[in-house]
C-alpha positions in Angstrom: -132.1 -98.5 132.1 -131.4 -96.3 129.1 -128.9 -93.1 128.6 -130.1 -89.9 126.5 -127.7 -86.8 126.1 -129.2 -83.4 125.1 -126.6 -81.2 123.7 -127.5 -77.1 123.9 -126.6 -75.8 120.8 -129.4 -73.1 119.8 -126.9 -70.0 120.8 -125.0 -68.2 117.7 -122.2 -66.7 120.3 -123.2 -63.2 119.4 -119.6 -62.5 121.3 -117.3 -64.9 118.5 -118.6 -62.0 116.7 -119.4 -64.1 113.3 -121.6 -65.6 111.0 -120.8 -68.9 111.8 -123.0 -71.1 114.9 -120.8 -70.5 117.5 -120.5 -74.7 117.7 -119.1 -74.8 114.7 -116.3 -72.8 115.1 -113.0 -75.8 115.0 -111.0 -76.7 117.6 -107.6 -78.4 115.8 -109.5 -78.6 112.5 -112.9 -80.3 113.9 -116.2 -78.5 115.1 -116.3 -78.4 118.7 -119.9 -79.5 118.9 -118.1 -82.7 116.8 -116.1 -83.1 119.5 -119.0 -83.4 121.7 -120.7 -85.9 119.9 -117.2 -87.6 119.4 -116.8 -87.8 123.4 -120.8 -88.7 123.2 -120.0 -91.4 121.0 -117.3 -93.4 123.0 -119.7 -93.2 126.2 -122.9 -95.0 126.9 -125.5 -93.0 125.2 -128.7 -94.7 123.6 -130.1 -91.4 122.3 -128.5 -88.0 121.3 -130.7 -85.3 121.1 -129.6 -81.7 120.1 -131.0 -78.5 120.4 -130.8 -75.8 117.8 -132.3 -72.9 116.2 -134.6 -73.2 113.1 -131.9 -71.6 110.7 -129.2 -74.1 111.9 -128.8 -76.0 108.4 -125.1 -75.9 108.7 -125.1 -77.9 112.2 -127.9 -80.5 110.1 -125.3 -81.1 107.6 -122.4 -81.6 109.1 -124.0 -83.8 112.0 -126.7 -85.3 109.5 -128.6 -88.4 110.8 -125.7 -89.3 113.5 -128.3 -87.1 116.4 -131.8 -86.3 116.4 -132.8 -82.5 116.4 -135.7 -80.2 118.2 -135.6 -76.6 117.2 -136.3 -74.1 120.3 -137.3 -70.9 118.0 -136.8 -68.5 120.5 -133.8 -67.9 123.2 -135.1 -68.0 126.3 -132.8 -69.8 128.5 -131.4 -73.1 129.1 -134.6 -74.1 130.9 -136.1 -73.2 128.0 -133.9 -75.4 125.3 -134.0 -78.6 127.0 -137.7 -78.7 127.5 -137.6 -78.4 123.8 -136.7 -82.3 124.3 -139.7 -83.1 125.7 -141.9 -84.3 123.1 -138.6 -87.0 122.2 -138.3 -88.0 126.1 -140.6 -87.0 128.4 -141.8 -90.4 129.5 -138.9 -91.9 129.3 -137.1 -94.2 131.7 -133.8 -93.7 132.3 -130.8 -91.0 133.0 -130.2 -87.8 130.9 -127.4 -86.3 130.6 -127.4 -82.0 129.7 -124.4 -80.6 128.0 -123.9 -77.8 126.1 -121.9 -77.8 122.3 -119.5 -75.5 123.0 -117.5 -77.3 125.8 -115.6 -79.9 123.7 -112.6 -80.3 125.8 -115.2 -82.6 128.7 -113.9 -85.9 128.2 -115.6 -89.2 128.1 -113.6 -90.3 131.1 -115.4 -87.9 132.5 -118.7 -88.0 131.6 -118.5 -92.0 132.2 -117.9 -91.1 135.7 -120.4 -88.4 136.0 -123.0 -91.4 135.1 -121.1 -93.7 137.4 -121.7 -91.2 140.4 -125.2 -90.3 139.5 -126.5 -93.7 139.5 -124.0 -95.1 142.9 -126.3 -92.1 144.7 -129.1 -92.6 143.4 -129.6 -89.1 142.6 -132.3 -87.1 141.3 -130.3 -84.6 139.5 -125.9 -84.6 139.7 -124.6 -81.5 138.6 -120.8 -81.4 137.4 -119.0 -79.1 139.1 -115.3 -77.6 139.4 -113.1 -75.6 141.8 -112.1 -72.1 140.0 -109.6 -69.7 142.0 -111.7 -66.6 139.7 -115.3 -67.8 139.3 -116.6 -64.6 138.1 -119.6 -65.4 135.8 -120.1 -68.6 137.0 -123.2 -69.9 138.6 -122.4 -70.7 142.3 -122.8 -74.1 143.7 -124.2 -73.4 147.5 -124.3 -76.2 149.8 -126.4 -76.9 153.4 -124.9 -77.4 156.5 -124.3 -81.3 155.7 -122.2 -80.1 152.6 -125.4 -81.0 150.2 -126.7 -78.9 146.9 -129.1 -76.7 148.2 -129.4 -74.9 145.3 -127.6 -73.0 142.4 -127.1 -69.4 141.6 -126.4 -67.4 138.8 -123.5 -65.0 139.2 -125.7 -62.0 138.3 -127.9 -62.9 141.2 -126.0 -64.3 143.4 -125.1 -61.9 146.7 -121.6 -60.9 148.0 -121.1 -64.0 150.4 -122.6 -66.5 147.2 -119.9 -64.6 144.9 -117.5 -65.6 147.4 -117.9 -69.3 146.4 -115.6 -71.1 144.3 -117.1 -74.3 143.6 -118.4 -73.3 140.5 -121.4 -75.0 137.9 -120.1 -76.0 134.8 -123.5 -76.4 133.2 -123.5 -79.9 132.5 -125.5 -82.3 134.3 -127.0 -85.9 134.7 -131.2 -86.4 135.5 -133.3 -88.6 136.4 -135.2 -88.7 133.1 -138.6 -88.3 134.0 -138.2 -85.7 137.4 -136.4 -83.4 134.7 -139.1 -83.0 132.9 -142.1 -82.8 135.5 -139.7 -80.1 137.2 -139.3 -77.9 133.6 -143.0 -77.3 133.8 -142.2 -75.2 137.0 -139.9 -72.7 136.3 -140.4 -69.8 135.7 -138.4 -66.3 134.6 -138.6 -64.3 137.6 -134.9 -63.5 137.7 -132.6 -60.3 136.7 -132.6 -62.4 132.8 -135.7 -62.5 132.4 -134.9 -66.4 131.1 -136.1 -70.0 132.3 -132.9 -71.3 134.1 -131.9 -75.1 133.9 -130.5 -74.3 137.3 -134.1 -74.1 138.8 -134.6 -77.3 138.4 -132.6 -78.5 141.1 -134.3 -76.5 143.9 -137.6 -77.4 142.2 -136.4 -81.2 142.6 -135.3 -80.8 145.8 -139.4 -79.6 147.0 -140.6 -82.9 145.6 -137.9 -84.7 148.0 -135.7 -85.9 145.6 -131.8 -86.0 145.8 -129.0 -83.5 144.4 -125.8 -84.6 144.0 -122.5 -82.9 142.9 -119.7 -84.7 140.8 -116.3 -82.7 141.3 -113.9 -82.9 138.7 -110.3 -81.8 139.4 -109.2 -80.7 135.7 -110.8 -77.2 135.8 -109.6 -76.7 131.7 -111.7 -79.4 130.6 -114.8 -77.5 131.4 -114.2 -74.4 129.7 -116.9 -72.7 128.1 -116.4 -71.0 124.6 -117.7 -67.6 124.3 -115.4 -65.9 122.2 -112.4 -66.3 120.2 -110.0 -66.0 123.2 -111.6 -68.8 124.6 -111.7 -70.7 121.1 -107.7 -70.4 121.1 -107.4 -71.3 124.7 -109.2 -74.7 124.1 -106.9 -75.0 120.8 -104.1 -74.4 123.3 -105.2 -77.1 125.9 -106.6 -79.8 123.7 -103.6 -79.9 121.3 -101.0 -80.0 124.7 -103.4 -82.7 126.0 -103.1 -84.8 122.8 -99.4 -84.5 122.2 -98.9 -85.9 125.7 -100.6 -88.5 125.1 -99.0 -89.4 121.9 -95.7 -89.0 123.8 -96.4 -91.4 126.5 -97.3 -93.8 124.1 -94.5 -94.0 122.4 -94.1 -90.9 120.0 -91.6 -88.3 119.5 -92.6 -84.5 119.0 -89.8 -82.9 119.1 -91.8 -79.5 120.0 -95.1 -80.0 121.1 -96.2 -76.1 121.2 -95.6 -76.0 117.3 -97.0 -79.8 116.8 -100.7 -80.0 115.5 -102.8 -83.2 115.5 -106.0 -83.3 115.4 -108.1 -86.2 118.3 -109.2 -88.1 114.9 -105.2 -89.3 114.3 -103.3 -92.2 115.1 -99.6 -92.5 115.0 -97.4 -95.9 116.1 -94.7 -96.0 118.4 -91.0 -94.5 117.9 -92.4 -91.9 114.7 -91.1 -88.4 115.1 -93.0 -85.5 114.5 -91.3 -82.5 113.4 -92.1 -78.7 114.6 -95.0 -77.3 112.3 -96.1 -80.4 111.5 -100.5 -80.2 111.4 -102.4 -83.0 111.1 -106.1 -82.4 110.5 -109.3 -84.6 110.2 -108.4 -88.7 110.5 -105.1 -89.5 109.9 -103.3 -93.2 110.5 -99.9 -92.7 110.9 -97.7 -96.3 111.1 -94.6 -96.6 113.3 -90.6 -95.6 112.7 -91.9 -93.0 110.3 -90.5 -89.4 110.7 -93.2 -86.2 109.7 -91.9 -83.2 109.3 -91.0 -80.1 109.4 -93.8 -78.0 108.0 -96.0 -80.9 106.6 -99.6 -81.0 106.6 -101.8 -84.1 106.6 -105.5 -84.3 106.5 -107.3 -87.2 106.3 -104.3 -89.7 104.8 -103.2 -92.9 105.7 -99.1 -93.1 105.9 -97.1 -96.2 106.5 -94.7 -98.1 108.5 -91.2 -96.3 107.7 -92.4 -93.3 105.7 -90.1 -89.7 105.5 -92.4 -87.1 105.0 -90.6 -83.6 104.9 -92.4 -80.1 104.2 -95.2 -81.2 102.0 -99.3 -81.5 102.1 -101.4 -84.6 101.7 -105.2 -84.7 101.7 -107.4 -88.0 101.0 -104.0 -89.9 100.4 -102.4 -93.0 101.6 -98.7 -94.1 101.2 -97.3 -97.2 101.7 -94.1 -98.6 104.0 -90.4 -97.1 103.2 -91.7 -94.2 101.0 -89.9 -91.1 100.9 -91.5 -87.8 99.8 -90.7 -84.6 99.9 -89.4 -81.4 100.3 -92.5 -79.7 99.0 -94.6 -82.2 97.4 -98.7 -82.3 97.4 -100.8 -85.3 97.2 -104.7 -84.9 96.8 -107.7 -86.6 95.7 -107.5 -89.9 96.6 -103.6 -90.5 95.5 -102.7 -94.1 97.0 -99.3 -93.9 96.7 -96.9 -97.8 96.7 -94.7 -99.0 98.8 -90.6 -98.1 98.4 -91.1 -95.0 96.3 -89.3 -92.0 96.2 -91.8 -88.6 95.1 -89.3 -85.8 95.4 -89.4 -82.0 95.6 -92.0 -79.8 93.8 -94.2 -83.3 92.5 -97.9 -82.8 92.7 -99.6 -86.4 92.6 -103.7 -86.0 92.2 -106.0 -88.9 92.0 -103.4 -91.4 91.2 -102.6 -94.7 91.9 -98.5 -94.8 92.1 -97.1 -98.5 92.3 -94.4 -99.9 94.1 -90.5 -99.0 93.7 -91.4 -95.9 90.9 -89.9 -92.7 91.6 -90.9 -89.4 90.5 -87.9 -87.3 91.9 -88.5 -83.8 91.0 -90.9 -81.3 89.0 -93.3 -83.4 88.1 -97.2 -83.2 87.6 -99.0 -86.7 87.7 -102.9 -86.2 87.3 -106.1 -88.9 86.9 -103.1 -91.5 86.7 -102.1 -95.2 86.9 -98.6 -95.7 87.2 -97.5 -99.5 87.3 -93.9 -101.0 89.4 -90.6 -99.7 89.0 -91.4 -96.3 86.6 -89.1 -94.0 86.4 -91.0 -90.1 85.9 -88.5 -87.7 85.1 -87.8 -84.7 85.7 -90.8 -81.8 83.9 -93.1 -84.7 83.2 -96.9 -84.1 82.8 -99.6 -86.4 82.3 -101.8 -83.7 80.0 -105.5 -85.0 81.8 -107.4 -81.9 81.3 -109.2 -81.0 77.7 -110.9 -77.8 79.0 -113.7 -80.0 79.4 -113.5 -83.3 80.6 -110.4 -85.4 82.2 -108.9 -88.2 80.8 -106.4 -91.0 82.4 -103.1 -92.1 81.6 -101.9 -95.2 82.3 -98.2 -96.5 82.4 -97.6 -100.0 82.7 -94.6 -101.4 84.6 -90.8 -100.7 84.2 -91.7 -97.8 82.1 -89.2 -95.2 81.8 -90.5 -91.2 81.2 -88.0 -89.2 80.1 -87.5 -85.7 81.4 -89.6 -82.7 80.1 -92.3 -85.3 78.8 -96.3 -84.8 78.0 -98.4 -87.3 78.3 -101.9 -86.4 76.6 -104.3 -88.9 77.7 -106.1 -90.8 77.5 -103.6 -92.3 76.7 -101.5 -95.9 77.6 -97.7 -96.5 77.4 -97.2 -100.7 77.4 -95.0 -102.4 79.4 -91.1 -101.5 79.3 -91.7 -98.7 77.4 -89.4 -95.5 76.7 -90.7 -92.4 76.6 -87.4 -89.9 75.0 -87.0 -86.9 76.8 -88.7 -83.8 75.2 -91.0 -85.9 73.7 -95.4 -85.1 73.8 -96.9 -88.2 73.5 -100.8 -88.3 72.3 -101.4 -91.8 70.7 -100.5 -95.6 72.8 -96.7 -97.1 73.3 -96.5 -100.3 72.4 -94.8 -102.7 75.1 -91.1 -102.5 74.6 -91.1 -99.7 72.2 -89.4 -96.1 72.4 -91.4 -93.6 71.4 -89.7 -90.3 70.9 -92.4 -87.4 69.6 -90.6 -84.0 68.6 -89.5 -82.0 65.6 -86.0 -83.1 64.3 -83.4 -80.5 65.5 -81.9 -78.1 63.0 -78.7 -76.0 63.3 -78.0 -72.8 61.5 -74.6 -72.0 61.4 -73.7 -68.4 62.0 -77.0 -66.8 62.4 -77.2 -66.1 66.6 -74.1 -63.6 65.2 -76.1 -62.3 62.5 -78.9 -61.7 65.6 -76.7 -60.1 67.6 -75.6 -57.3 64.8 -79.2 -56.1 64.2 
């Protein structure tokens, strides 16, 4: 028996009051309809469908072939978008699950369980539902007098003793593949919305004698709903507590975890610290005994066993074990950065390849690079890469030493054990073993900054 997931993701959130879809909007740096499919992923789903509207090219491109698409044109209810799904699944065999993209903080725990319990009662239809002390808004769940569904209202239409219910619908929910869709054709929009409710479906169900079932889940934050940007901040709020405890159970120190940011897509070994205002967005794989922060950013980089990474930004990057780097450095552009090296304050490293045991201490640009074992970059030095044009690569071969307040205009190659003299602009090869020193010969004339000084 197979598992299909269609994920609601037609609305633009007229309330987030912008021009981006509404599911697009990040939670800790991701998407939250990525998140979504993320949790989707890690479950047993054979087929994702997802619902959007025709101009959605943004939501195309950034999930691209991982889901299948419908287009519902027009916004007439939930009802309404997941019948959309019924020329990819109407005859079917199997379970579907309904959720919408803008409640990323569901787990997969969760939905794994919602399954479970749908298919242990051999339901028609289970509906995922939560306890809220203030359910204002929510769709009610009302039960018979043997504590079973009977049906679901909407808070708009719901009377004063149904407002008075707490158990609340969250709006996702598992189907028997097949009733879901024979049911769809009955609704209708006879209600104060004038809009073809999912919720229907279960009474409609229920006629034909089949079985409604409700999954409770205790953790009323994981099925919040994102309307607007209070809501969007409130899901930051939750998700990033939720993963720094985990972290921390496993073996990681934050030192402040309401001023720690790490995105779901990051992994970090046992006995690292984390720093206060320490982000981490996109994937990151972050080896053990290392310490991060304060005030660093990481997106997408890999960092080693060991590492000491204080108040700097890497993107694309990796760095090897026992590397030090920082205050205020910035790697970018795929910089794969050695083992046992020491990039220091104000160093910006870009689509380089730094070797083992080199340094670059301080003040330092290093651009479309190769730089071999045991360099030495001092202090001011620049590989020149840019023409206005095109770039161009230097390469420096190993035990090469730069001396301070050196240009390197590639392309260009400095050999093996190779000085570069301090001051010196550097536009043609270095031999191995050769010192090449590139600047005017220095001239003193005596008496004339006091001459200067009397005009």
């Amino acid at each position: 028996m197979q598992n299909y997931a269609i994920v609601l993701a037609a609305g633009k959130g007229k309330r987030m009051k912008s021009s981006l879809y509404k599911v697009l909007h990040p939670i800790l740096g991701k998407p939250m309809i990525s998140h979504v499919i993320s949790n989707l992923n890690q479950t047993l789903i054979d087929r994702k469908i997802v619902v959007i509207a025709d101009d959605a090219h943004e939501i195309k491109s950034l999930l691209k072939d991982e889901v299948e698409y419908v287009i519902q044109k027009e916004r007439l209810g939930t009802g309404h978008a997941v019948r959309m799904a019924e020329v990819l699944l109407e005859n079917e065999e199997g379970s579907t699950l309904v959720i919408c993209g803008d409640t990323p903080l569901i787990t997969k725990e969760t939905i794994k369980k919602l399954f479970e319990h749908h298919n242990t009662k051999k339901a028609d239809v289970t509906v995922l539902t939560t306890i809220k002390d203030d359910p204002t808004g929510y769709g009610r769940i009302v039960r018979d007098e043997n504590d079973e569904i009977l049906k679901i209202v909407e808070h708009d239409d719901a009377n004063s003793s149904e407002r008075k219910i707490k158990e609340i619908n969250t709006g996702t929910y598992c189907f028997n593949n097949k009733m879901l869709f024979k049911a769809l054709k009955e609704v209708n929009n006879c209600n104060e919305q004038n809009e073809y409710y999912l919720t229907d479906v279960l009474e409609i169900i229920k006629d034909h004698n089949g079985k409604a079932c409700a999954y409770i889940t205790q953790d009323v934050e994981e099925t919040l709903g994102i309307n607007d940007r209070v809501r969007l901040e409130q899901a930051n709020q939750i998700l990033k507590r939720r993963i720094n405890e985990n972290l921390m159970r496993n073996g990681v120190t934050i030192i402040d975890k309401e001023n720690t940011y790490i995105s779901p897509d990051t992994t970090i070994g046992q006995d690292t610290i984390i720093y206060p205002g320490t982000i981490c967005l996109g994937k990151n794989e972050i080896g053990s005994h290392s310490i991060i922060g304060p005030h660093t950013q990481l997106e997408n980089t890999k960092i080693g066993n060991h590492v000491k990474i204080k108040q700097s930004v890497l993107t694309d990057s990796e760095v090897g074990d026992h590397t030090t780097v920082g205050p205020f450095a910035h790697f970018r552009n795929h910089s794969i950065i050695g083992s046992h090296v020491r990039i220091g304050n104000f160093v910006e490293i870009k689509n380089t390849t730094f070797s083992n045991h080199s340094n670059a201490a301080h003040l330092a640009y290093i651009g479309d690079a190769i730089i071999g074992k045991k360099v030495n970059m001092g202090c001011g030095s620049i590989t020149v890469n840019y023409d206005g044009k095109d770039k161009h690569q230097t390469v420096i071969k190993d035990n090469v030493f730069v001396g301070c307040n050196s240009n390197l205009i590639a392309p260009v190659t400095v050999g093996e054990n190779a000085y570069i003299a301090a001051g010196s602009t550097i536009n043609r090869n270095v031999p191995k073993d050769a010192l090449a020193i590139a600047r005017n010969k220095q001239e003193n004339k005596e008496g004339y900054a006091k001459k200067y000084r009397k005009k």
